[in-house]
C-alpha positions in Angstrom: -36.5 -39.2 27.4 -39.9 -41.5 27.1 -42.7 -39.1 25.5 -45.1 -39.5 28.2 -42.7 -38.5 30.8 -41.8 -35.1 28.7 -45.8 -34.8 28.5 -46.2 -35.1 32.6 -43.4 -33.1 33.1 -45.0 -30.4 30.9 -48.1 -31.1 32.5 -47.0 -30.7 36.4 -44.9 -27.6 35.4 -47.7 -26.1 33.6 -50.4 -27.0 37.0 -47.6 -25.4 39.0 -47.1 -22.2 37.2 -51.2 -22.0 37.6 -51.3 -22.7 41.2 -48.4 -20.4 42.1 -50.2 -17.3 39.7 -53.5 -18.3 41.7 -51.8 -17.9 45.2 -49.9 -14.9 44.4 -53.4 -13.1 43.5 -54.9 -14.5 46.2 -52.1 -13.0 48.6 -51.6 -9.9 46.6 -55.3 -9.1 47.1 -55.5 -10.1 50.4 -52.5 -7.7 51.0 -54.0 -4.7 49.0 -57.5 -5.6 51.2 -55.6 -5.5 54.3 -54.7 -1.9 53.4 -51.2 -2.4 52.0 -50.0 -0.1 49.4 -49.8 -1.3 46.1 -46.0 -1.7 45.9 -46.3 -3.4 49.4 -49.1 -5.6 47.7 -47.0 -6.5 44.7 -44.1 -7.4 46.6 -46.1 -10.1 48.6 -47.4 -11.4 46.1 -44.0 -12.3 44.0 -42.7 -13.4 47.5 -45.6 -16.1 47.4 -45.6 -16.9 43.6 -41.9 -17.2 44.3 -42.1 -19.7 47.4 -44.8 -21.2 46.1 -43.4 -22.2 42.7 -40.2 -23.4 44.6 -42.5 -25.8 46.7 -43.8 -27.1 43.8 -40.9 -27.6 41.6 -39.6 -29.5 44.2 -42.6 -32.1 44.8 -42.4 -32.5 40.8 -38.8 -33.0 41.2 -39.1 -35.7 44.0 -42.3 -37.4 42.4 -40.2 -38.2 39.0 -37.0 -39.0 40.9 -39.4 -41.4 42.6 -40.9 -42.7 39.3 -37.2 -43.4 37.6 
């Protein structure tokens, strides 16, 4: 495997963990603010770091299927 591809890959996969962590506080506080309780709260939020994640992996996964 070509160097730079491993260093994108780690790059996208790194952007996507951020983005999903970002969202899933985003929805978890939203959730809590909306007058969830705090287990209801967590549970969102994993649903959208999970789903969110799953989005992204995939886009990475078509953009370097694309590139090869």
């Amino acid at each position: 495997m070509n160097p730079h591809r491993t260093l994108l890959l780690t790059a996208l996969l790194a952007l996507a963990l951020l983005c999903s962590a970002v969202g899933a506080a985003a929805a978890g506080l939203l959730a809590r603010w909306d007058g969830a309780t705090l287990p209801a709260a967590l549970a969102r939020a994993g649903v959208a770091f999970g789903g969110s994640l799953t989005v992204c992996c995939a886009l990475i996964a078509l953009l370097l299927g694309g590139l090869s």
